[in-house]
VOKE-373654 format. One record per residue: z, y, x of N, C-alpha, C, O in turn. Coordinates in Angstrom, 2 decimals. Atoms other than C-alpha are relative to their C-alpha. Example, Ala and Ser with C-alpha at 12.3 -4.5 7.8 and 13.67 -1.06 7.14 Angstrom:
2
<<0.00 -1.19 0.89> <7.80 -4.50 12.30> <0.00 1.20 0.90> <0.66 1.18 1.94>>
<<-0.06 -1.19 -0.82> <7.14 -1.06 13.67> <0.73 1.09 -0.77> <0.90 2.20 -0.26>>
//
This chain:
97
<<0.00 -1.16 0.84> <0.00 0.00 0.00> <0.00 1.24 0.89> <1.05 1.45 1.50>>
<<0.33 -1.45 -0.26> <-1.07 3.32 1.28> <0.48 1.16 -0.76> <0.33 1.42 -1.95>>
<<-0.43 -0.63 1.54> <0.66 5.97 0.27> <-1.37 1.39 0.02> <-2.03 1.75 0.99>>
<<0.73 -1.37 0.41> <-1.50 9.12 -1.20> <0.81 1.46 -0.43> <1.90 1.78 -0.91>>
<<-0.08 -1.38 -0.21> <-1.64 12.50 -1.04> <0.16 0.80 -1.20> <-0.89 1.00 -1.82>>
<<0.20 -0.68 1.08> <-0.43 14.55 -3.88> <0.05 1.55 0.20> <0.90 2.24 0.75>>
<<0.04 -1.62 -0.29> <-1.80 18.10 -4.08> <0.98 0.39 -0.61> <1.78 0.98 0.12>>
<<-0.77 -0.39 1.07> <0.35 18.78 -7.19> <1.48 0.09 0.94> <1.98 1.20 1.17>>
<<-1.30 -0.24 -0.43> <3.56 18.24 -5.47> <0.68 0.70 1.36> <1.74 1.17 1.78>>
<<-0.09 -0.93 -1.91> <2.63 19.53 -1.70> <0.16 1.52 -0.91> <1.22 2.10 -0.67>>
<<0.02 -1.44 0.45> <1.99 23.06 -3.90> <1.65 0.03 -0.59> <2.43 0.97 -0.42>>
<<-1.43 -0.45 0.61> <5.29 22.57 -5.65> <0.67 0.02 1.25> <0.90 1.22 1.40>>
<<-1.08 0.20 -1.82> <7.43 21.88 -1.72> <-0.57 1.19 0.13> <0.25 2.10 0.01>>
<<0.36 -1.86 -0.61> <5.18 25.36 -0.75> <0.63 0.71 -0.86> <1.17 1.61 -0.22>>
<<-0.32 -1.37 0.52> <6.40 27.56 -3.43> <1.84 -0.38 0.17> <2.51 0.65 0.26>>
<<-1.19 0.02 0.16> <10.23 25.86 -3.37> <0.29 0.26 1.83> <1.41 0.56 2.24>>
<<-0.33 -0.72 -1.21> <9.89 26.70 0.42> <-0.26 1.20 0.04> <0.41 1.93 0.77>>
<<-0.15 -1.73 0.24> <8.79 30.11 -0.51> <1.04 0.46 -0.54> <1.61 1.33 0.13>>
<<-1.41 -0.04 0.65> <11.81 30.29 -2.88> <1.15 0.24 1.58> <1.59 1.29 2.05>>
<<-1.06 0.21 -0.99> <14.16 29.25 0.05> <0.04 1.51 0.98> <0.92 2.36 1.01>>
<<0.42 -0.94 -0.91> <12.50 31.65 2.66> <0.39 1.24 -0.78> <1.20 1.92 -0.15>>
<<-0.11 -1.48 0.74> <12.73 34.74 0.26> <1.80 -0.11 -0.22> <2.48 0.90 -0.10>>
<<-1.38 -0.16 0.06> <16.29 33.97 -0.23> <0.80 -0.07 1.24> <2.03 -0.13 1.22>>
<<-1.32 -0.04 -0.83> <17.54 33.94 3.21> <-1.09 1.23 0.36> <-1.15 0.99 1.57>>
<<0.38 -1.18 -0.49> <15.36 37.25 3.92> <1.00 0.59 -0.77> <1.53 1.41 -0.02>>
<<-0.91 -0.58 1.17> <17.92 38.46 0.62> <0.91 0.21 1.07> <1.09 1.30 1.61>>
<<-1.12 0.25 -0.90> <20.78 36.87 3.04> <-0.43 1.14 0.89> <0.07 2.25 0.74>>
<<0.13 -1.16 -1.36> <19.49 39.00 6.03> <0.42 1.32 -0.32> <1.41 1.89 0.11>>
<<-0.34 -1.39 0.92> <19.41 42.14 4.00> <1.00 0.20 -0.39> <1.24 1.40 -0.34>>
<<-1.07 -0.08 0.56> <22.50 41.69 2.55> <1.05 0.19 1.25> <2.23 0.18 0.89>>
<<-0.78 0.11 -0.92> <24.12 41.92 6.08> <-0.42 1.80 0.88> <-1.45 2.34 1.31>>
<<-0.15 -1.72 -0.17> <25.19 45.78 7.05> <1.10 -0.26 1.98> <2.30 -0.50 2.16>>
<<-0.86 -0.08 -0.77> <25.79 45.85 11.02> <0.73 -1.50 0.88> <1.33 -1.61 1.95>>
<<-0.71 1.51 -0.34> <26.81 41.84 11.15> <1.10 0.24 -0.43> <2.15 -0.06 0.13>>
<<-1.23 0.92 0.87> <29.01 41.78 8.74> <-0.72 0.05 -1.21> <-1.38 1.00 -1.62>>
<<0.60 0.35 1.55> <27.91 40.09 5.30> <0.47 0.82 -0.83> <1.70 0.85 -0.88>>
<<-0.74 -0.93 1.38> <28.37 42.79 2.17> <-1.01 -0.44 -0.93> <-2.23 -0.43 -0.72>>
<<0.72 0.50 1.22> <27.42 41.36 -1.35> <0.06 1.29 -1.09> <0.83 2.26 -1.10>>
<<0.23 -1.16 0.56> <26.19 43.47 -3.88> <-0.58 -0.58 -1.37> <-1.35 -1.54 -1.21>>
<<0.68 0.51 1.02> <25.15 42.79 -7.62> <-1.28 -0.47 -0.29> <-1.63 -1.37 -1.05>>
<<1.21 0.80 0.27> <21.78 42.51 -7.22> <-0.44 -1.05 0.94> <-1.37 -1.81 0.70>>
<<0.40 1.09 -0.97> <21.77 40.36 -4.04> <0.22 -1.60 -0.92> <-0.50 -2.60 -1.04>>
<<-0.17 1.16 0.23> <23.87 38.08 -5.86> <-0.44 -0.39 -1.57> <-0.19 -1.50 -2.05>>
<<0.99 0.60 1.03> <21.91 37.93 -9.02> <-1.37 -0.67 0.31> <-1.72 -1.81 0.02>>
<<0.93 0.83 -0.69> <18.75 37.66 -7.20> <0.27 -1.53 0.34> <-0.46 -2.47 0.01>>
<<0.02 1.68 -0.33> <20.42 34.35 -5.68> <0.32 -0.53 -1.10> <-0.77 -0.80 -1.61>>
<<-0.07 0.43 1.63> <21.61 33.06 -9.10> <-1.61 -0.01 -0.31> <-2.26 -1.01 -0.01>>
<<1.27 0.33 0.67> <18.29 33.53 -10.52> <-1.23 -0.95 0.98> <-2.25 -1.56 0.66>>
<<1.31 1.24 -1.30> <16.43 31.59 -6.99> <0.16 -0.61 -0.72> <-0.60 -0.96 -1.63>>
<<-0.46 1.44 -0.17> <18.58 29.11 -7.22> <-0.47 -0.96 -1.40> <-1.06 -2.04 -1.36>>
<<0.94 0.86 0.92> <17.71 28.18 -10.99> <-1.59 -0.29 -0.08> <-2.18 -1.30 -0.47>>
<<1.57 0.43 0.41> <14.09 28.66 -10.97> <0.07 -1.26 0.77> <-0.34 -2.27 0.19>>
<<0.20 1.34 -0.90> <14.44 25.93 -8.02> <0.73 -1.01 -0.57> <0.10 -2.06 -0.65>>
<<-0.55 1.04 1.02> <16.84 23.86 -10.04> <-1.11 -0.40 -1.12> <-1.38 -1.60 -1.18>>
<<0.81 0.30 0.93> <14.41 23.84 -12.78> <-1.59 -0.66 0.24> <-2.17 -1.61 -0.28>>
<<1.12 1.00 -0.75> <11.33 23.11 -10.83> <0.21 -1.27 0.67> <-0.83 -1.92 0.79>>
<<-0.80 1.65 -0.84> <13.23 19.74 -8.92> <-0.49 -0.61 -1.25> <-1.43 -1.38 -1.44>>
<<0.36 1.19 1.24> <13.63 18.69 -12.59> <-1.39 -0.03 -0.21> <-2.08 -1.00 0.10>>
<<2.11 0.65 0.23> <9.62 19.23 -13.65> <-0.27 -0.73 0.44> <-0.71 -1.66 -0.23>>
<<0.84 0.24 -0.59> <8.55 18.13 -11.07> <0.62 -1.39 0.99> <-0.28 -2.17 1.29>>
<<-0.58 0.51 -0.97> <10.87 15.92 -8.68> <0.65 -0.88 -0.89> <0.66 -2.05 -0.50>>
<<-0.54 1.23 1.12> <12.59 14.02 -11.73> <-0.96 0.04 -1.09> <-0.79 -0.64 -2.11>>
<<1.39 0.57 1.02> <9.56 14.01 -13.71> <0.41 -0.13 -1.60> <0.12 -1.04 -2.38>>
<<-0.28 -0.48 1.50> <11.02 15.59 -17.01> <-1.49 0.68 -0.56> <-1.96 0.90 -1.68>>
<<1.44 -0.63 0.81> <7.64 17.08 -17.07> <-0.84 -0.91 -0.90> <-1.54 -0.34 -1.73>>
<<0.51 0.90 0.64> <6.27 14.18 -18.57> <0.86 -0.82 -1.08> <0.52 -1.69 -1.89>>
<<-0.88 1.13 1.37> <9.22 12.80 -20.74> <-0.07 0.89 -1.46> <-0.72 1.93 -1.58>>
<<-0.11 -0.70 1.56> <9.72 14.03 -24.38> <0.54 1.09 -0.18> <1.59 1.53 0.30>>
<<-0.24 -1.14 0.15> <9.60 16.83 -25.60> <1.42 0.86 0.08> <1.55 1.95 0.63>>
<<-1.40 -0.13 0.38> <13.56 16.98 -26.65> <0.40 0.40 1.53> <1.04 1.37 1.94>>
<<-1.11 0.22 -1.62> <14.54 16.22 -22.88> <-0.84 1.37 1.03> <-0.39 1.66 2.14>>
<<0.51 -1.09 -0.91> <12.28 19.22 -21.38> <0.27 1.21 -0.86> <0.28 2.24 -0.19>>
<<-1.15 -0.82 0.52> <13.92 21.45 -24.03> <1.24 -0.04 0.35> <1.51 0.98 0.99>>
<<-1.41 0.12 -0.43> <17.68 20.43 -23.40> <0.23 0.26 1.31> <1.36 0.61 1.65>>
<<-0.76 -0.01 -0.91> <17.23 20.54 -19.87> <-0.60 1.53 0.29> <0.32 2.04 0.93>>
<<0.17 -1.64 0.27> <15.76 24.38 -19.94> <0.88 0.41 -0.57> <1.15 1.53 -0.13>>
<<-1.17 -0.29 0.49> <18.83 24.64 -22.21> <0.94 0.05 0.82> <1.82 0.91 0.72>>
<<-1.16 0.07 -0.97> <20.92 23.69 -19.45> <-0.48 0.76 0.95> <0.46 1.53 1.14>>
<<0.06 -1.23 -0.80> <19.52 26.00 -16.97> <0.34 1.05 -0.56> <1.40 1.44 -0.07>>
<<-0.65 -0.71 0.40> <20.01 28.64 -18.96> <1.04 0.51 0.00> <1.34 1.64 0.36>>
<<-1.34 0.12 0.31> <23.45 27.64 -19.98> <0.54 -0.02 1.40> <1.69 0.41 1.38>>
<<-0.72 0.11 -1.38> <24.37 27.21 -16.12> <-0.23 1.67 0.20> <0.78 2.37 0.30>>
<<0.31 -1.10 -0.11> <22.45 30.62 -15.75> <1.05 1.16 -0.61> <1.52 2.05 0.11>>
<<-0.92 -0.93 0.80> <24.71 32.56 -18.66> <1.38 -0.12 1.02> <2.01 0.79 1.55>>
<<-1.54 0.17 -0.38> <27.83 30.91 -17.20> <0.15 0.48 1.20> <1.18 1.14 1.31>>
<<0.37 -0.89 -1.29> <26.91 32.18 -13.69> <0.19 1.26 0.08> <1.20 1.83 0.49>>
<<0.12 -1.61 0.06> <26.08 35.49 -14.03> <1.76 0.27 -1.27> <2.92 0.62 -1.01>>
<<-1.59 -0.36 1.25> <29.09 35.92 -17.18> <0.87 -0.54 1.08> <1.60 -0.12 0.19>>
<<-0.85 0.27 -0.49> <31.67 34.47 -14.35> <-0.10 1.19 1.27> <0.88 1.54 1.92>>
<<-0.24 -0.49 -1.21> <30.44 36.66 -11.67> <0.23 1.55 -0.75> <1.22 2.21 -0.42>>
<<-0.77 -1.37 1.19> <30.69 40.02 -14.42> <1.21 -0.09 -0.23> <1.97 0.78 0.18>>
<<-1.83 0.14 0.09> <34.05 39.04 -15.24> <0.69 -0.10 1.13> <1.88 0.22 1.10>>
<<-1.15 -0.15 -0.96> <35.33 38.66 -12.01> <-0.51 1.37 0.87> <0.38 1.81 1.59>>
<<0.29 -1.78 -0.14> <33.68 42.31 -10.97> <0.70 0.44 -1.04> <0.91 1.62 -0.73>>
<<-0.69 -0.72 0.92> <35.50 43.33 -13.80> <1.54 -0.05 0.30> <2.31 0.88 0.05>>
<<-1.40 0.01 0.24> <38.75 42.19 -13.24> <0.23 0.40 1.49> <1.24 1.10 1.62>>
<<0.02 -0.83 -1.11> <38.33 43.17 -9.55> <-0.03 1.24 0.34> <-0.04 1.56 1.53>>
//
C-alpha cells in the first residue's frame, strides 16, 4: 500500500500553519522591551486563532465534515460555546480586576 497524496489536507496543514505563525507574530507584538504585556485585543485575537483551528482539526482531521448533519451542527455549537465561555471568563475577570 502506497500511501497518496492529499491536496485537500496539505492546503488545510498550510493555512493551520498560517494560523500558528500569525499567532506567535501576535506573541512578538505583545512583548514591550522583553517583558510580555497582554492586552484585550491580543488576547481575543488568540481566543478567536485558537478556535478557528479547533474547528478546522474537527472538519477536517476528525472528519465531522462528512458525518451528519446533527454532529457538524453540535460541534460548531461547541466551539462557540467554548468561544462565549472564553471570552465571558476573560471580561469578568478584567472586571473584577
Amino acid at each position: 500500500m502506497t500511501p497518496s497524496f492529499n491536496r485537500r489536507l496539505f492546503f488545510v496543514w498550510l493555512i493551520l500553519v498560517g494560523i500558528t505563525t500569525s499567532y506567535l507574530w501576535i506573541d512578538h507584538e505583545a512583548t514591550h522591551s522583553g517583558v510580555p504585556t497582554a492586552s484585550a485585543v491580543i488576547t481575543v485575537a488568540a481566543i478567536c486563532l485558537a478556535l478557528i483551528k479547533v474547528r478546522i482539526i474537527m472538519r477536517e482531521f476528525m472528519e465531522v465534515r462528512g458525518a451528519p448533519q446533527l454532529l457538524c451542527r453540535l460541534t460548531d455549537f461547541w466551539v462557540v460555546l467554548m468561544g462565549v465561555a472564553m471570552l465571558g471568563v476573560y471580561v469578568a475577570g478584567k472586571a473584577i480586576a
